[in-house]
C-alpha positions as CSV (number, residue, x, y, z in Angstrom):
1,X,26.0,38.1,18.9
2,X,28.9,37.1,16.2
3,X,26.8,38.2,13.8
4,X,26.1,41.6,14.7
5,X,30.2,42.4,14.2
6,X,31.1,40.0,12.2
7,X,31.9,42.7,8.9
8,X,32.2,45.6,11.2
9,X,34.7,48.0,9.3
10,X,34.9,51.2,11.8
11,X,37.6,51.9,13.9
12,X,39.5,54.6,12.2
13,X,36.7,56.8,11.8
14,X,35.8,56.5,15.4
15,X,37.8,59.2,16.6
16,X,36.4,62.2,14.8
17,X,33.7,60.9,15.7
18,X,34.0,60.7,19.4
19,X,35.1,64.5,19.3
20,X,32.8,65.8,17.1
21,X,29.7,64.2,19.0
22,X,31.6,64.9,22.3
23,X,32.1,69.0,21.5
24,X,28.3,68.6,19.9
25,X,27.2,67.3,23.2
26,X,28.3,69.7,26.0
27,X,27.7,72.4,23.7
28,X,23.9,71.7,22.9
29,X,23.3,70.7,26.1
30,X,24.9,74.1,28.3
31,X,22.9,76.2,25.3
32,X,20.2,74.2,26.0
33,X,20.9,74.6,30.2
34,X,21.1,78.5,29.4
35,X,18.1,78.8,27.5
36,X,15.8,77.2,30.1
37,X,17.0,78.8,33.0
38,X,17.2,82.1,31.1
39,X,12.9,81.6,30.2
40,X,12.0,80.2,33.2
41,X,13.5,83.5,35.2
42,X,11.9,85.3,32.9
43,X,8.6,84.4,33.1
44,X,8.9,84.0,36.8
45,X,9.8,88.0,36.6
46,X,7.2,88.7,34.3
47,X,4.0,86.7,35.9
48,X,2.3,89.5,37.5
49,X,2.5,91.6,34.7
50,X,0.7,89.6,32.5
51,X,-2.9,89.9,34.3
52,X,-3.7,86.0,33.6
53,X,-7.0,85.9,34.9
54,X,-8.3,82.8,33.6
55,X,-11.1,81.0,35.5
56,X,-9.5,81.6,38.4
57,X,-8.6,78.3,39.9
58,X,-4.9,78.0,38.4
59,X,-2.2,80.3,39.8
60,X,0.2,81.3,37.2
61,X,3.3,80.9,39.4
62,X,1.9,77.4,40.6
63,X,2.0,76.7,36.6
64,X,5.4,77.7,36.5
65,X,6.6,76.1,39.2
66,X,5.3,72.4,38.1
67,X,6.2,72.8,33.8
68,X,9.5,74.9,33.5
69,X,10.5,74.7,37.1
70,X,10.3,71.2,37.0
71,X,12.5,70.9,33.8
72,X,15.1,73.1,35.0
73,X,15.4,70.7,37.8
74,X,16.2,67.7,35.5
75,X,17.9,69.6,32.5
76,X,20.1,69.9,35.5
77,X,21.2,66.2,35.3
78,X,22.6,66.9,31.8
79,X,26.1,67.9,34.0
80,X,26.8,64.5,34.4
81,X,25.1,62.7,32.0
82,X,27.1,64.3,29.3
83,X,30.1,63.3,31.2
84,X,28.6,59.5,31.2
85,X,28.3,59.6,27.4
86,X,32.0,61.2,26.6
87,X,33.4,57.9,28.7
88,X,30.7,55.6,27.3
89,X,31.9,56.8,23.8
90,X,35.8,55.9,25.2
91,X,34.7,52.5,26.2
92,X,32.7,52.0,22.5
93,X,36.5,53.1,20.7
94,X,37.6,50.3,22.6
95,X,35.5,47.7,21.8
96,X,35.1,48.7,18.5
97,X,38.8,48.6,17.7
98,X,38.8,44.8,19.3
99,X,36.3,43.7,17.4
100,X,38.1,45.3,13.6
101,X,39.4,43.0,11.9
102,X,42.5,44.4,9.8
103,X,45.5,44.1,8.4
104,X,49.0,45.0,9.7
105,X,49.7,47.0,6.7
106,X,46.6,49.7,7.6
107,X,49.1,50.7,10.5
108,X,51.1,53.7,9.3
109,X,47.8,54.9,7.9
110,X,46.2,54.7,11.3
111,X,48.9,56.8,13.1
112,X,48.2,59.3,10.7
113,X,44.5,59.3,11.0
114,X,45.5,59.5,14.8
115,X,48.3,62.4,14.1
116,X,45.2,64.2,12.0
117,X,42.8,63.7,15.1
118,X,44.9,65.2,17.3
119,X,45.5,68.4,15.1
120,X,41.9,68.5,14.3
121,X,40.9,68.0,18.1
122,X,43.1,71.5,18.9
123,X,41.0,73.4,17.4
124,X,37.8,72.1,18.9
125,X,39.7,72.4,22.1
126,X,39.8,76.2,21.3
127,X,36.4,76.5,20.1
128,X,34.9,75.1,23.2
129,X,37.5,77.2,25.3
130,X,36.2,80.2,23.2
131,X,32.6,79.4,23.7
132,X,32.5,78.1,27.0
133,X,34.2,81.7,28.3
134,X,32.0,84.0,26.5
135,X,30.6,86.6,29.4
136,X,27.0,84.9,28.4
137,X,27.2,81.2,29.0
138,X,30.3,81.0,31.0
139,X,27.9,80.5,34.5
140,X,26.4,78.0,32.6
141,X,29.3,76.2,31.1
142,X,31.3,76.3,34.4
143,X,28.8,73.7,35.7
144,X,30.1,71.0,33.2
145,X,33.6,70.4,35.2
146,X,34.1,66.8,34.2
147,X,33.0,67.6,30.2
148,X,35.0,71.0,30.5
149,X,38.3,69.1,31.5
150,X,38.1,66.6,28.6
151,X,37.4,69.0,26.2
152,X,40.3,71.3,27.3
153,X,42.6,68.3,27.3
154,X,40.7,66.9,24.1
155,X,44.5,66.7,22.2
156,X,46.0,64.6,24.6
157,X,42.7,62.2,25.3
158,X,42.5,61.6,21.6
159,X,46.3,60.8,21.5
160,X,45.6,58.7,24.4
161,X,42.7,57.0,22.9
162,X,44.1,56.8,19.2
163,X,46.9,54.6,20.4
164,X,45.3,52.6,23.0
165,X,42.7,52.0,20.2
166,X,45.4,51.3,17.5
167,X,47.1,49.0,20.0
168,X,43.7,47.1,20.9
169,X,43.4,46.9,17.3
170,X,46.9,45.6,16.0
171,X,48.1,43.0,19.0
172,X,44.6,41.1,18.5
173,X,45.3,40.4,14.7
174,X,47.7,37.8,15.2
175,X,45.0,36.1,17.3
176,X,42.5,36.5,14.6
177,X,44.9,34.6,12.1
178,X,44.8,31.9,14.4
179,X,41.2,31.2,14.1
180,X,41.1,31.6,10.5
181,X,43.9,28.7,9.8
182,X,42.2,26.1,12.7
183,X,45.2,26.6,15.3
């Protein structure tokens, strides 16, 4: 297991990260919500339009009702697994930034990497806001409480995060030294 992070170098790229993949995430996945619900009522509107005739032992609606009605069912699931992935990607900052190994001098450029984060994470804030309130997708959007309430405080989390991470990252180096000099 030492081997696998033994050079590991992230930890101050991990932020942008984490918000780009988190605003990525929530936004593929309510398009993705809105799309399916959007074709599978249509087609359930449309079925006896279409004169499907077939051989005669499938029913369209049956059809329906086991493909597309069974993946709006579990597309639905994507509420709270997106939420699961946003904290699993907290918990990965973390152990990333205790498993870094750096020096102390890389400090004042990690607060403003962090002080860059949190400017850059506004404006995904807003664009999320923007999106997630257009007349369209808001119905859909307004289902992702737990992903909508990090992205809306998205400044603030990736303050949080930034320092908890640059803390993590800077009180384990003197430990570090220790090991390297046989203490």
């Amino acid at each position: 297991m030492k081997e696998i992070f033994k050079d590991k170098r992230g930890g101050f790229t991990d932020l942008f990260i984490f918000m780009i993949v988190a605003f990525v995430l929530v936004l593929f996945s309510g398009v993705f919500i809105y799309i399916t619900n959007e074709a599978t009522d249509e087609l359930r509107e449309n079925i006896p339009s279409m004169n499907l005739v077939g051989d005669g032992n499938n029913n369209a609606s049956t059809v329906l009702e086991n493909t597309l009605g069974s993946a709006v069912g579990s597309f639905d699931a994507l509420y709270w697994i997106s939420i699961f992935l946003i904290f699993g990607m907290i918990i990965a900052i973390f152990i990333g930034s205790y498993m870094v190994t750096t020096k102390p001098v890389f400090f004042i450029p990690y607060i403003f990497i962090v002080i860059i984060a949190v400017i850059v994470s506004v404006a995904i804030s807003n664009a999320y806001e923007t999106i997630s309130a257009t007349t369209t997708l808001a119905s859909t959007f307004a289902n992702f409480t737990g992903s909508n309430w990090i992205l809306a405080q998205l400044p603030i989390i990736v303050a949080i995060v930034g320092m908890a991470g640059g803390i993590i990252m800077f009180v384990r180096m003197g430990k570090r030294e220790e090991a390297y000099y046989g203490y």
